[in-house]
PQR file with spaces between the fields and no chain letter, atoms N, CA, C, O and H, PARSE charges and radii, in Angstrom:
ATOM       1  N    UNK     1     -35.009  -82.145   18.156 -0.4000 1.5000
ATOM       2  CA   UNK     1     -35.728  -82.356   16.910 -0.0000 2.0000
ATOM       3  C    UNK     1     -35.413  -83.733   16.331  0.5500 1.7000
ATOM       4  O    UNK     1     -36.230  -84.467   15.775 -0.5500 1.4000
ATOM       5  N    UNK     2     -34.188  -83.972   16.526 -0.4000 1.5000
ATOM       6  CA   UNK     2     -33.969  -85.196   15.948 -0.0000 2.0000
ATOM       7  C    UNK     2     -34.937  -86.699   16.450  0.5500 1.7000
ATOM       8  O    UNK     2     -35.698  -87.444   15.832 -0.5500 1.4000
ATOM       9  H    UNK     2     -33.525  -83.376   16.978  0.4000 1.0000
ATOM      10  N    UNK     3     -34.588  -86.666   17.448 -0.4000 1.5000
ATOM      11  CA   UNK     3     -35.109  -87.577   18.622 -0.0000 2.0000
ATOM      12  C    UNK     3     -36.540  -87.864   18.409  0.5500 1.7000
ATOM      13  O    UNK     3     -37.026  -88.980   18.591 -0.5500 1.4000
ATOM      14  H    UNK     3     -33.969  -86.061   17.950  0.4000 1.0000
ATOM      15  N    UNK     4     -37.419  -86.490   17.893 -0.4000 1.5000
ATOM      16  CA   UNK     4     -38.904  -86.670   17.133 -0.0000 2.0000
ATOM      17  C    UNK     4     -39.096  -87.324   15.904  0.5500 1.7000
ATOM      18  O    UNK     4     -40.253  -87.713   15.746 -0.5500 1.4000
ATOM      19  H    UNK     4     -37.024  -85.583   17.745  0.4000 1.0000
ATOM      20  N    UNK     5     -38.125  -87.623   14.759 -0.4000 1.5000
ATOM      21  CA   UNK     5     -37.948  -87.380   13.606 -0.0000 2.0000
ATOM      22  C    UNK     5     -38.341  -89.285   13.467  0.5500 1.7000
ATOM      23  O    UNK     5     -38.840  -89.914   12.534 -0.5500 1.4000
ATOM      24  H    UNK     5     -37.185  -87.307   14.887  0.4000 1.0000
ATOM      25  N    UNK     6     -38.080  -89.529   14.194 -0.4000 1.5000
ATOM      26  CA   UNK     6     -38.394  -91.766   13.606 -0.0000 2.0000
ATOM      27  C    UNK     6     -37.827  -92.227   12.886  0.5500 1.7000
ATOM      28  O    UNK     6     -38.129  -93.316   12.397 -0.5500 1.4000
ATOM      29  H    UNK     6     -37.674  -89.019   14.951  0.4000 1.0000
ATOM      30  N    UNK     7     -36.292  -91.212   12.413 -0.4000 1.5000
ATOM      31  CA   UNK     7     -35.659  -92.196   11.676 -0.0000 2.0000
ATOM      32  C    UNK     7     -33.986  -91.560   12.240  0.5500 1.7000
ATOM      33  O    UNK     7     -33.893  -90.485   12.832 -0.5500 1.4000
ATOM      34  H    UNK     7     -36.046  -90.327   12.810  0.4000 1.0000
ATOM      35  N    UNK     8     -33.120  -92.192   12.015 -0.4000 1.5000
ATOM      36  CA   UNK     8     -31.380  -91.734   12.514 -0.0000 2.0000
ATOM      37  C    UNK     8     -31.189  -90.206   11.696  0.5500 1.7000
ATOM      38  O    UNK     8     -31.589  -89.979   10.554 -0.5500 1.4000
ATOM      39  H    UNK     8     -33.196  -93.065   11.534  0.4000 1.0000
ATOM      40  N    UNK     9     -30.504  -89.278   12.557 -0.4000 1.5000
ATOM      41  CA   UNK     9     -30.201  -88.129   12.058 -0.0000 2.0000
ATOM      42  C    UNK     9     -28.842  -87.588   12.307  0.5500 1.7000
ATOM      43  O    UNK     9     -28.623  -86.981   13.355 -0.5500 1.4000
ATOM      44  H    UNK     9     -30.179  -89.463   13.485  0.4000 1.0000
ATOM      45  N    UNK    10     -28.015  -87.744   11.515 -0.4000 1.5000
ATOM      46  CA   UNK    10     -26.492  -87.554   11.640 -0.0000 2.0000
ATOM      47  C    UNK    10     -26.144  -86.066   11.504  0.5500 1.7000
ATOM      48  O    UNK    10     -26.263  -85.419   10.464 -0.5500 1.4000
ATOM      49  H    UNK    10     -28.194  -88.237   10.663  0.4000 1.0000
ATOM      50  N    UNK    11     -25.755  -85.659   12.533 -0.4000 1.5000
ATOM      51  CA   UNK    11     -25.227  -83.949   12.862 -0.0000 2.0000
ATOM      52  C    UNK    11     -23.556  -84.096   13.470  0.5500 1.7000
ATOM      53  O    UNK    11     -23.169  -85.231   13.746 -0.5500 1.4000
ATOM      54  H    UNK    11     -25.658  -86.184   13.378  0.4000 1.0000
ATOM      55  N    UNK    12     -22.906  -83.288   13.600 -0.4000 1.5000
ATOM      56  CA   UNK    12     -21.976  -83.036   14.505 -0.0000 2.0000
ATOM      57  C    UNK    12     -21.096  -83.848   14.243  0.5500 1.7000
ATOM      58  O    UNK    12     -20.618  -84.550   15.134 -0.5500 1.4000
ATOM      59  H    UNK    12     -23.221  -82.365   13.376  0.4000 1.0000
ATOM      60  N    UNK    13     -20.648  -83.936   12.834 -0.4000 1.5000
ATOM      61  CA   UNK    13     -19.389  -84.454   12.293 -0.0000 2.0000
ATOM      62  C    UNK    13     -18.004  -84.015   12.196  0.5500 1.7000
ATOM      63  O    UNK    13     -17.968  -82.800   12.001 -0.5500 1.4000
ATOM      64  H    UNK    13     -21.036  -83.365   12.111  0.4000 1.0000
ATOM      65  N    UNK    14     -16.912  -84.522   12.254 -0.4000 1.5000
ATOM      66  CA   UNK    14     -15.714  -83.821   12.580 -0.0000 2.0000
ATOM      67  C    UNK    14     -14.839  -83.433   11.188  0.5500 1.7000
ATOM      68  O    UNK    14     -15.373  -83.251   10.094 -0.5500 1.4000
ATOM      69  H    UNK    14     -16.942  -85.509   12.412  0.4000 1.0000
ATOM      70  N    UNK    15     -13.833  -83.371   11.367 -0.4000 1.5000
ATOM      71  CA   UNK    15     -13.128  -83.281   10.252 -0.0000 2.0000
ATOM      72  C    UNK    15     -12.744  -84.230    9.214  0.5500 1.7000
ATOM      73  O    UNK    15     -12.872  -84.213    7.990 -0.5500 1.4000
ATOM      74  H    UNK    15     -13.399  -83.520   12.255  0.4000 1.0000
ATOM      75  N    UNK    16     -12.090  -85.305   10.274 -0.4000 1.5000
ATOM      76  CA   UNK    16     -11.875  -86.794    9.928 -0.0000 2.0000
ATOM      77  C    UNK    16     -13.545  -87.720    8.940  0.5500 1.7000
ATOM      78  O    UNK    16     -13.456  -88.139    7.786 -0.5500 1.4000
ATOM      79  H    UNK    16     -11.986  -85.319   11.268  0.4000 1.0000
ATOM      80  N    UNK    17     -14.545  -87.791    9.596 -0.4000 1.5000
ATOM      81  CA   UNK    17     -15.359  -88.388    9.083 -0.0000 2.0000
ATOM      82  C    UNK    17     -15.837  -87.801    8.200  0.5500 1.7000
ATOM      83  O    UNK    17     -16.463  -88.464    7.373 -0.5500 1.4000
ATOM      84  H    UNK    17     -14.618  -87.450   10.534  0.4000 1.0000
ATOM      85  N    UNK    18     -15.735  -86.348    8.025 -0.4000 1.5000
ATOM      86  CA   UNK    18     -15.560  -85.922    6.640 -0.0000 2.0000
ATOM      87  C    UNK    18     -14.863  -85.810    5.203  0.5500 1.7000
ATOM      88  O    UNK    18     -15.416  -85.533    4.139 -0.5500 1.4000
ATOM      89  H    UNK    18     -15.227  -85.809    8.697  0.4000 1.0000
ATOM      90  N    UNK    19     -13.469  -86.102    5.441 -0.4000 1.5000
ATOM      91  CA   UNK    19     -12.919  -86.942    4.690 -0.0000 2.0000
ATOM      92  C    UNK    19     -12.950  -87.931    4.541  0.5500 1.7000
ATOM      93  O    UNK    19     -12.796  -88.428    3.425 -0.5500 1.4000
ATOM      94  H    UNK    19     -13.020  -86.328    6.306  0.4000 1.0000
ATOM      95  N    UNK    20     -13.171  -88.636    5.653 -0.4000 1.5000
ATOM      96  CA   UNK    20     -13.083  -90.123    4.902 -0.0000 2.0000
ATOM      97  C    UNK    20     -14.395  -90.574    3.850  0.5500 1.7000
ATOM      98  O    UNK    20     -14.443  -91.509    3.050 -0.5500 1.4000
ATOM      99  H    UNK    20     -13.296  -88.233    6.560  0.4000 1.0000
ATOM     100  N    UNK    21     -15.580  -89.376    4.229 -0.4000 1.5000
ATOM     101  CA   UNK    21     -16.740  -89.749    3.377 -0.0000 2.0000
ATOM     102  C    UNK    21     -16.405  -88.890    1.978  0.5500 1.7000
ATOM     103  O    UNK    21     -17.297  -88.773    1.139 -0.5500 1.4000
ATOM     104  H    UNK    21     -15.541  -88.617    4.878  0.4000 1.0000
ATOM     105  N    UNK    22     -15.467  -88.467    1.822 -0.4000 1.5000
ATOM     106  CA   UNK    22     -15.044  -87.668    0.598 -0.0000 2.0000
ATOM     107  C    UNK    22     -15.891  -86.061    0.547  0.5500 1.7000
ATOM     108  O    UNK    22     -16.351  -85.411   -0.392 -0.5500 1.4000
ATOM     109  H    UNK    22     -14.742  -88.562    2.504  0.4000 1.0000
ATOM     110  N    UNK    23     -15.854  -85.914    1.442 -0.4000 1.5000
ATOM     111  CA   UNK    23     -16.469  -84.464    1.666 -0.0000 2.0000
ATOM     112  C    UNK    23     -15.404  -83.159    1.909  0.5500 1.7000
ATOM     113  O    UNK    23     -14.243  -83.545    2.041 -0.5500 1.4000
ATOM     114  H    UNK    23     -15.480  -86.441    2.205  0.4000 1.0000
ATOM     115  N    UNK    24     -15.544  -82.013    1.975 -0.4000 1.5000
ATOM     116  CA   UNK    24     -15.296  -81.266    2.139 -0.0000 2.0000
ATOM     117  C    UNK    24     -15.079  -80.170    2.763  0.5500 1.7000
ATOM     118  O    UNK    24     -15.785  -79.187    2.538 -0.5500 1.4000
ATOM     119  H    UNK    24     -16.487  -81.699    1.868  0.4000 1.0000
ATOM     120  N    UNK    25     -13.854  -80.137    3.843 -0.4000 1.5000
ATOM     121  CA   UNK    25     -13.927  -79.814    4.868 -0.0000 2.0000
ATOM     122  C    UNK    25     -12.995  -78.210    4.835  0.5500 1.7000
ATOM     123  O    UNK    25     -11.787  -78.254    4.600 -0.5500 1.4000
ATOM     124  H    UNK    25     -13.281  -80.935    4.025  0.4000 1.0000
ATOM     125  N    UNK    26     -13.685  -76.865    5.088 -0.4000 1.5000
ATOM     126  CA   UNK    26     -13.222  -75.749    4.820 -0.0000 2.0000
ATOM     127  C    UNK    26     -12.325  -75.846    6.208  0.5500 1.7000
ATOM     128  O    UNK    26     -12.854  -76.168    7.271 -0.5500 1.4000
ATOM     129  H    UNK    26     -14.666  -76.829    5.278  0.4000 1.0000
ATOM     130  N    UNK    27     -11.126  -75.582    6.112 -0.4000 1.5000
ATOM     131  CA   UNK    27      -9.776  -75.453    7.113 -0.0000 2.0000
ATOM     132  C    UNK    27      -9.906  -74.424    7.698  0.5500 1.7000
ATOM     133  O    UNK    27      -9.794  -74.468    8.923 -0.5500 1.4000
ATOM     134  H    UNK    27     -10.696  -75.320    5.248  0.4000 1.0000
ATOM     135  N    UNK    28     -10.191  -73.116    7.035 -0.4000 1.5000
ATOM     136  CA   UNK    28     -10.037  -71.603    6.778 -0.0000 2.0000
ATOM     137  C    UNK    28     -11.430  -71.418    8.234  0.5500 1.7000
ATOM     138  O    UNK    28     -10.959  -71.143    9.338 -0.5500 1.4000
ATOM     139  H    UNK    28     -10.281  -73.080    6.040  0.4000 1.0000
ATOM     140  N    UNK    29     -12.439  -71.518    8.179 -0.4000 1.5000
ATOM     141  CA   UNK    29     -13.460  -71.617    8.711 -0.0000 2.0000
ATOM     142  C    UNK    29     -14.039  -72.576    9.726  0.5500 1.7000
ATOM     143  O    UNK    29     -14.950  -72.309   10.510 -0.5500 1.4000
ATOM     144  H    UNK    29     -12.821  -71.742    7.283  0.4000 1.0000
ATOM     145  N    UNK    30     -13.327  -73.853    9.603 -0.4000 1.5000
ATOM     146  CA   UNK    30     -13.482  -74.871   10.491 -0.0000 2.0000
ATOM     147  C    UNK    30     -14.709  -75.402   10.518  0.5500 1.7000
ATOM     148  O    UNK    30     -15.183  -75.618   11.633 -0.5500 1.4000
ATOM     149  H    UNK    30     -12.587  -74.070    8.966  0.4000 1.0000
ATOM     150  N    UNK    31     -15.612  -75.780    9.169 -0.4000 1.5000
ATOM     151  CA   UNK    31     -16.738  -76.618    9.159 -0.0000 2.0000
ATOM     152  C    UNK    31     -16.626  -77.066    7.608  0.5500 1.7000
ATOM     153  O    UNK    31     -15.784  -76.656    6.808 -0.5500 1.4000
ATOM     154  H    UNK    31     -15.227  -75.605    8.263  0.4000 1.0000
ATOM     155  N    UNK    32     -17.740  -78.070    7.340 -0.4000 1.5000
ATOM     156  CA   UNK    32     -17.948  -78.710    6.269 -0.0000 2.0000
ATOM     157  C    UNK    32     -18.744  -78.660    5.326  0.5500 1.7000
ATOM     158  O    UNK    32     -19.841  -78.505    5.863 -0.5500 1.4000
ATOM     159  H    UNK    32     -18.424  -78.403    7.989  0.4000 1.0000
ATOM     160  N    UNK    33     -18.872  -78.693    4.294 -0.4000 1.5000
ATOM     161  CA   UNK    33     -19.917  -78.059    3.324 -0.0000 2.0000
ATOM     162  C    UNK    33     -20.667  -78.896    3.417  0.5500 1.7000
ATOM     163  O    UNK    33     -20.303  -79.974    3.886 -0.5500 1.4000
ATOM     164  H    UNK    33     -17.981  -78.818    3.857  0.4000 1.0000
ATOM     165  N    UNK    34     -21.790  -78.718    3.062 -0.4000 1.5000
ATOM     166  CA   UNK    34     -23.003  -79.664    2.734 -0.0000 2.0000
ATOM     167  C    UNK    34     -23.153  -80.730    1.990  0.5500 1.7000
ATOM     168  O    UNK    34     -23.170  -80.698    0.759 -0.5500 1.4000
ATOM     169  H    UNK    34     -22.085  -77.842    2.682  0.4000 1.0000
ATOM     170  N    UNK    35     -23.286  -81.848    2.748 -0.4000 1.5000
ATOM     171  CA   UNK    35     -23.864  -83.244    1.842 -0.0000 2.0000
ATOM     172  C    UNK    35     -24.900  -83.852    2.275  0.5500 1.7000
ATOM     173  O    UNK    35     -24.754  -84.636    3.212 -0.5500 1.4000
ATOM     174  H    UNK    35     -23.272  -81.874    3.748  0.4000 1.0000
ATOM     175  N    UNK    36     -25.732  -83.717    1.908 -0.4000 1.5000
ATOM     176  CA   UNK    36     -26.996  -84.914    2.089 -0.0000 2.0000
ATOM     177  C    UNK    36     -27.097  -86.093    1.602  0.5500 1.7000
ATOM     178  O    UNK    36     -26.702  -86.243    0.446 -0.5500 1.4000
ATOM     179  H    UNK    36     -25.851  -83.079    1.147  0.4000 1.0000
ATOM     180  N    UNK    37     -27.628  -87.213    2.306 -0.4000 1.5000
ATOM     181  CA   UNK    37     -27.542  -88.531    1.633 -0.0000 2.0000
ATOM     182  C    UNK    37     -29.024  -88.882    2.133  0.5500 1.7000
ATOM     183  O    UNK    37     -29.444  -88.643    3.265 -0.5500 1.4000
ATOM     184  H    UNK    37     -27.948  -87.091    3.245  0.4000 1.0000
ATOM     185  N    UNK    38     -29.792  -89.532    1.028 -0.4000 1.5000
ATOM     186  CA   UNK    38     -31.044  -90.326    1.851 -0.0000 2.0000
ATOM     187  C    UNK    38     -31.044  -91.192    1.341  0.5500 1.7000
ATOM     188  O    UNK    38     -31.048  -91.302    0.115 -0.5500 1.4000
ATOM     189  H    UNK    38     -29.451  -89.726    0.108  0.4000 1.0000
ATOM     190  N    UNK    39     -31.038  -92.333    2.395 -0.4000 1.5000
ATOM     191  CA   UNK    39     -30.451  -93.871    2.267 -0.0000 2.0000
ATOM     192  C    UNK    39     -32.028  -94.310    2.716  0.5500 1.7000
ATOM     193  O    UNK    39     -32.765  -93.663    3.460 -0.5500 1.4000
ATOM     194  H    UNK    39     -31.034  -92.243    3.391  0.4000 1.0000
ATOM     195  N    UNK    40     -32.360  -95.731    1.979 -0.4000 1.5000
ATOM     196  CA   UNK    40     -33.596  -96.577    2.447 -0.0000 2.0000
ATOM     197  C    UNK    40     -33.392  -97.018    2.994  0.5500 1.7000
ATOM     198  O    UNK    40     -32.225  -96.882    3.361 -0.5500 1.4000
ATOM     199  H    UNK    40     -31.761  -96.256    1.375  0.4000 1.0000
ATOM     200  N    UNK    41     -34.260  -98.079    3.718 -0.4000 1.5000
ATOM     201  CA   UNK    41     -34.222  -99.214    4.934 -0.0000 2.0000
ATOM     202  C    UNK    41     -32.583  -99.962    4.714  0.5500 1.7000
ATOM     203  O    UNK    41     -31.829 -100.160    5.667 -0.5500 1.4000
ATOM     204  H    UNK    41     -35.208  -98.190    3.420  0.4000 1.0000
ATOM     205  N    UNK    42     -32.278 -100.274    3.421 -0.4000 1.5000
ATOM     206  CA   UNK    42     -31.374 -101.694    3.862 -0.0000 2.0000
ATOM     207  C    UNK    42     -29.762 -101.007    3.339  0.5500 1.7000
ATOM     208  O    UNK    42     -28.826 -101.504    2.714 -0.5500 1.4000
ATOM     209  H    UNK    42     -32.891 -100.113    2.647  0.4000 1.0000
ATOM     210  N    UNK    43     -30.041  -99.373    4.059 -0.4000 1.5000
ATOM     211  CA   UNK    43     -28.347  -98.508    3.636 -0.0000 2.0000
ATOM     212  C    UNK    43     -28.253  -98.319    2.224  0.5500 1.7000
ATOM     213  O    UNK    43     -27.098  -98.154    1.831 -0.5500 1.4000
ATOM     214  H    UNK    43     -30.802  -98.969    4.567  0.4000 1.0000
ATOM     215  N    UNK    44     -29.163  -98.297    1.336 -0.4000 1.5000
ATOM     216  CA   UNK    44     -28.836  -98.027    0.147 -0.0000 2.0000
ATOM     217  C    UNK    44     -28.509  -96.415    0.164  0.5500 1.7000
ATOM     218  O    UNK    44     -28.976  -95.718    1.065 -0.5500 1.4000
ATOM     219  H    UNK    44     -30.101  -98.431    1.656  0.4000 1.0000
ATOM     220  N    UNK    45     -27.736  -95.889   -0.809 -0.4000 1.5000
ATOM     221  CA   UNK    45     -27.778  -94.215   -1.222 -0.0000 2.0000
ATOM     222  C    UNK    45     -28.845  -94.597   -2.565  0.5500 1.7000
ATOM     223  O    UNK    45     -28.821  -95.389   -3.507 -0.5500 1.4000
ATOM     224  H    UNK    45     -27.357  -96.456   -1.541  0.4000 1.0000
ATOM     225  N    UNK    46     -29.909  -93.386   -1.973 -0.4000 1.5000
ATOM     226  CA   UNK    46     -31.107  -93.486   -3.014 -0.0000 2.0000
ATOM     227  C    UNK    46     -30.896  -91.687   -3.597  0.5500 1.7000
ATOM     228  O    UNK    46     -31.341  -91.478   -4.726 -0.5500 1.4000
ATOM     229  H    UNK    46     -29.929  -92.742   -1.208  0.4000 1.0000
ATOM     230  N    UNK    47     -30.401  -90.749   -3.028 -0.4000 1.5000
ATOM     231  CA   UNK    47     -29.475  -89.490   -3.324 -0.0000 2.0000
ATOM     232  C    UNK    47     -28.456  -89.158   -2.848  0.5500 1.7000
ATOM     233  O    UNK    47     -27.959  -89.827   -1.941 -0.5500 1.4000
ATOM     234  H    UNK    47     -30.039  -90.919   -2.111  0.4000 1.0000
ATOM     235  N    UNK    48     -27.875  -88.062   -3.314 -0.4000 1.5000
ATOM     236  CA   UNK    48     -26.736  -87.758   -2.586 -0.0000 2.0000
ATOM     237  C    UNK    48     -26.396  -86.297   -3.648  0.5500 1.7000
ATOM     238  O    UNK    48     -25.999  -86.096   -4.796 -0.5500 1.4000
ATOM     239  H    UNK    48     -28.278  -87.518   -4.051  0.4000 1.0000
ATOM     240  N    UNK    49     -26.791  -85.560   -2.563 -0.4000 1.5000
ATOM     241  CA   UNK    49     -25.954  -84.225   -3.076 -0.0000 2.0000
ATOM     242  C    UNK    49     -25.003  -83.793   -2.578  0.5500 1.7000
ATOM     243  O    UNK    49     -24.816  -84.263   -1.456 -0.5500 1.4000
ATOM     244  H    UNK    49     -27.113  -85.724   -1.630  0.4000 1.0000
ATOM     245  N    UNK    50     -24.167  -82.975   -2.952 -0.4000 1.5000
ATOM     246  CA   UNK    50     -22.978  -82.252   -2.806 -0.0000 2.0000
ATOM     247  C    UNK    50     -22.935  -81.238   -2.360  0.5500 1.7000
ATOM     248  O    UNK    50     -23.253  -81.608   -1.230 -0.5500 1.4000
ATOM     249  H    UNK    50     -24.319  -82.594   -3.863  0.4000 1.0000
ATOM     250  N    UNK    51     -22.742  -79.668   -2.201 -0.4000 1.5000
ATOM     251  CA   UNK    51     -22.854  -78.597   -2.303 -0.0000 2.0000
ATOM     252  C    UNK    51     -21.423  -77.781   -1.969  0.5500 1.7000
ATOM     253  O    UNK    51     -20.860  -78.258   -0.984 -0.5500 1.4000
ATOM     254  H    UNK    51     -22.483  -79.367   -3.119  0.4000 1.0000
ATOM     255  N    UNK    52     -20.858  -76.873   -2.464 -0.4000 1.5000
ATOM     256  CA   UNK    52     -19.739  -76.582   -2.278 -0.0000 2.0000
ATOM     257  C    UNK    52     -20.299  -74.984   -2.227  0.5500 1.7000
ATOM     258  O    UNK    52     -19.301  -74.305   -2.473 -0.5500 1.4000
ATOM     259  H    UNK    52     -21.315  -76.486   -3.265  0.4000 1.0000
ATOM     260  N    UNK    53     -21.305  -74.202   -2.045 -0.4000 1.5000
ATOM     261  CA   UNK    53     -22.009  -72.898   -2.115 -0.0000 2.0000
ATOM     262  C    UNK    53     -23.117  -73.128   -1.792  0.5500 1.7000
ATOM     263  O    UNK    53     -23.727  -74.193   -1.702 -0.5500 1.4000
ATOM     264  H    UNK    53     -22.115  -74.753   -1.845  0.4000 1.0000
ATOM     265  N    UNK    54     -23.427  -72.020   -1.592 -0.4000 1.5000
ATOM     266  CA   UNK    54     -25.355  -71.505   -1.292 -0.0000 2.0000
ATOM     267  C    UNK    54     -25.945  -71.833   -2.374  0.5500 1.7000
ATOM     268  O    UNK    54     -27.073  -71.564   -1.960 -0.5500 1.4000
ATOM     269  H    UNK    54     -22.932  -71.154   -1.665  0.4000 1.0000
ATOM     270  N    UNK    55     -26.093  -72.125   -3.230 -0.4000 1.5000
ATOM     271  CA   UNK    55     -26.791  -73.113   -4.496 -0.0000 2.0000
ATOM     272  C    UNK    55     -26.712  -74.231   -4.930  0.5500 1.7000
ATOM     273  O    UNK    55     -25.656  -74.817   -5.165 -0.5500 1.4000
ATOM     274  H    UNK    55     -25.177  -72.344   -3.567  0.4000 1.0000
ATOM     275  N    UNK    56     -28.172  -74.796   -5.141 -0.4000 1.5000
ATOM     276  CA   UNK    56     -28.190  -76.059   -5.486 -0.0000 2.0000
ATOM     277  C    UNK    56     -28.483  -77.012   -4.312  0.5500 1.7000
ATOM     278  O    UNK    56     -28.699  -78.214   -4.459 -0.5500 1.4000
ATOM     279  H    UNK    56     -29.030  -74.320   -4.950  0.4000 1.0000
ATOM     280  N    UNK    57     -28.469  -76.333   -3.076 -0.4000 1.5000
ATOM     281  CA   UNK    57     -28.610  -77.559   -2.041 -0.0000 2.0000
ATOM     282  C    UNK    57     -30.360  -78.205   -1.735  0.5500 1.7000
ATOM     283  O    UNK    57     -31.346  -77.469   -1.788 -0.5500 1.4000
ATOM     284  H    UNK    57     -28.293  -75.356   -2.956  0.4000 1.0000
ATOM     285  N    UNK    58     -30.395  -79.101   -1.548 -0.4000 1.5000
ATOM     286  CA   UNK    58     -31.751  -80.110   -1.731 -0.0000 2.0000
ATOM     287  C    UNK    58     -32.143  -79.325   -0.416  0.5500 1.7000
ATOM     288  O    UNK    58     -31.672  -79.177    0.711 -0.5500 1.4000
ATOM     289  H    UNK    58     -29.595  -79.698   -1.505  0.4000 1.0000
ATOM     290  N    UNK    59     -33.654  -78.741   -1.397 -0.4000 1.5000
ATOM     291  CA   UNK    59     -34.746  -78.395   -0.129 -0.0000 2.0000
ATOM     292  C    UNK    59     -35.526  -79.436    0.638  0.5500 1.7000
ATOM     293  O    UNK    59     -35.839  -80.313   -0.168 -0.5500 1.4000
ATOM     294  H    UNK    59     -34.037  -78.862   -2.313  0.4000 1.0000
ATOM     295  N    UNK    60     -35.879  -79.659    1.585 -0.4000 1.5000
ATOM     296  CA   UNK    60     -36.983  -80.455    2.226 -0.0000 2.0000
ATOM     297  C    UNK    60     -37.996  -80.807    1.891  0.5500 1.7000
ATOM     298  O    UNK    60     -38.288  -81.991    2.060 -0.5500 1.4000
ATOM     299  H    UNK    60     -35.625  -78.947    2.239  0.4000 1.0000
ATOM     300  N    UNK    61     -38.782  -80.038    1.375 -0.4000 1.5000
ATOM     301  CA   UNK    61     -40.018  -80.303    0.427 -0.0000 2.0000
ATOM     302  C    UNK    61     -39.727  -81.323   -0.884  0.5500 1.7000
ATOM     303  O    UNK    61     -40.414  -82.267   -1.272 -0.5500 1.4000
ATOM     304  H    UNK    61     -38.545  -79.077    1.238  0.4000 1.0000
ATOM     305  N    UNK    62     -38.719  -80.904   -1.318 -0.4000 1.5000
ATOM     306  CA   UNK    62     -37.936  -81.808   -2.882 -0.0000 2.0000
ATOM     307  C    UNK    62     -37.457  -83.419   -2.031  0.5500 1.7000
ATOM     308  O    UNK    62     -37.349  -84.514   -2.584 -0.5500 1.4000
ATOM     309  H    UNK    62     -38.160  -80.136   -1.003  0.4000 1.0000
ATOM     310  N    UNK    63     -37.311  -83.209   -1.059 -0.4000 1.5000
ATOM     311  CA   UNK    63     -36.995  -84.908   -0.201 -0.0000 2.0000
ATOM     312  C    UNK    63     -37.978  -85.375    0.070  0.5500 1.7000
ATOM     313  O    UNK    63     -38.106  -86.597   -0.003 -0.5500 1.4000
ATOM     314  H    UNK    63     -37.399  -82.320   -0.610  0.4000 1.0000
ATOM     315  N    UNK    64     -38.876  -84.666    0.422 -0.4000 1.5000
ATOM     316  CA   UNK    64     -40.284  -85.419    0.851 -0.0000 2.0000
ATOM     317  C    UNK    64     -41.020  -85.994   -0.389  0.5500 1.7000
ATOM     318  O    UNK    64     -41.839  -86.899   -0.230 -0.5500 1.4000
ATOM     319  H    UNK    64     -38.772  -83.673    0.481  0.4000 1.0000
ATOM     320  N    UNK    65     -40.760  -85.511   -1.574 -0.4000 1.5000
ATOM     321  CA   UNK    65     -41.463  -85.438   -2.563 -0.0000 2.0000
ATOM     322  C    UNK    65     -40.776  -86.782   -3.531  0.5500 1.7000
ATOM     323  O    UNK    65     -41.407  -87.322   -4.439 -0.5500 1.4000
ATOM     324  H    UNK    65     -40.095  -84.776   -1.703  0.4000 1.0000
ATOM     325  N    UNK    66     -39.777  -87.057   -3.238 -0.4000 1.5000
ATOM     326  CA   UNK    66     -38.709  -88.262   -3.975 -0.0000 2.0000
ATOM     327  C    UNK    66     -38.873  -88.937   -2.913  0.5500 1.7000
ATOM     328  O    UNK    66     -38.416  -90.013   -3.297 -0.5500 1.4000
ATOM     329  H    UNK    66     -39.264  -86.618   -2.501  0.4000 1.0000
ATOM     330  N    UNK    67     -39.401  -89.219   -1.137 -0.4000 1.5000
ATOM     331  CA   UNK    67     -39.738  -90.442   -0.440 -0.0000 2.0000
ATOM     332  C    UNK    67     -41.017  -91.073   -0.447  0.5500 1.7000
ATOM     333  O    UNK    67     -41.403  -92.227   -0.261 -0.5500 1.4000
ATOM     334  H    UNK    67     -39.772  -88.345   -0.825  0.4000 1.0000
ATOM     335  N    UNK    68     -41.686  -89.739   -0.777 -0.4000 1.5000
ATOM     336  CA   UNK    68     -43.104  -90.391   -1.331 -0.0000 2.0000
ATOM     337  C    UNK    68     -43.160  -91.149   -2.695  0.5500 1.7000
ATOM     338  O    UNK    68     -43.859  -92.143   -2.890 -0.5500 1.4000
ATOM     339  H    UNK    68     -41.373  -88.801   -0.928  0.4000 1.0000
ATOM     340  N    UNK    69     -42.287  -90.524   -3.674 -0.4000 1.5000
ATOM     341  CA   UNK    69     -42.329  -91.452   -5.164 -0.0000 2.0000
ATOM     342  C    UNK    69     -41.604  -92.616   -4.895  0.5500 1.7000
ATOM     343  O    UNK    69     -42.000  -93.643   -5.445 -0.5500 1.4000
ATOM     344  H    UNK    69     -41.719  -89.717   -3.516  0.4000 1.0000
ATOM     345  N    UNK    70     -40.410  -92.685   -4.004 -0.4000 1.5000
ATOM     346  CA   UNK    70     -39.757  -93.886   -3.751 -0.0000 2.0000
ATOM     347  C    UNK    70     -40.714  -95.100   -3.456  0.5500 1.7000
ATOM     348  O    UNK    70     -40.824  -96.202   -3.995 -0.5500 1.4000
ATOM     349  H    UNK    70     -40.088  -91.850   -3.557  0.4000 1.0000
ATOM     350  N    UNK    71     -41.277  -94.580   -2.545 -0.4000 1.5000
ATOM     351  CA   UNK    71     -42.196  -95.743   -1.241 -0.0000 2.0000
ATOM     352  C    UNK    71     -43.248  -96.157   -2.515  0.5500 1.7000
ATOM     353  O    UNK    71     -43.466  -97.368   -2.491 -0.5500 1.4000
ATOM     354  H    UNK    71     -41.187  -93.685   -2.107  0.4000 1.0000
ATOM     355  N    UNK    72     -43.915  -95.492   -3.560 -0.4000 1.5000
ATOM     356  CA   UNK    72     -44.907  -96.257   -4.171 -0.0000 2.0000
ATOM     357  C    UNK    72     -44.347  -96.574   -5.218  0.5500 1.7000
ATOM     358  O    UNK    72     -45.202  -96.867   -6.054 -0.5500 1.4000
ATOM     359  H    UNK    72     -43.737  -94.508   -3.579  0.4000 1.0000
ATOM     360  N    UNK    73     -42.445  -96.746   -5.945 -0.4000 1.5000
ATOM     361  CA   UNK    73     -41.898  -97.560   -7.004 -0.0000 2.0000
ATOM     362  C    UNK    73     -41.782  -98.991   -6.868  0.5500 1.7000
ATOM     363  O    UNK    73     -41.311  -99.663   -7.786 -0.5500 1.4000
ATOM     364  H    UNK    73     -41.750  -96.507   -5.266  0.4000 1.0000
């Protein structure tokens, strides 16, 4: 899926690069909570959510909808 997508898609992060991005890495369970970042062309962070639970995490539709308002600001 990624490989279709036309733009870089970051999966399969470890423990380490999760801390160092200040994220949150459950020990107990051995994975990382959710962060999304959508960065523009020149690496900017244009969002960035957090999520530490099943609530609140950025749907797909709500990203598509802030790259379309981006692209015509």
């Amino acid at each position: 899926m990624a490989e279709k997508s036309g733009f870089p898609v970051g999966f399969g992060v470890d423990r380490a690069m999760i801390e160092s991005l200040g994220g949150y890495w459950q020990a107990k369970r051995e994975f990382a909570q959710p962060a999304e970042f959508l960065l523009n062309p020149k690496n900017t962070i244009m969002q960035l959510s957090y999520s530490d639970g099943p609530l609140a995490r950025t749907e797909a539709e709500d990203v598509l909808k802030l790259v379309d308002h981006l692209s015509k600001a």
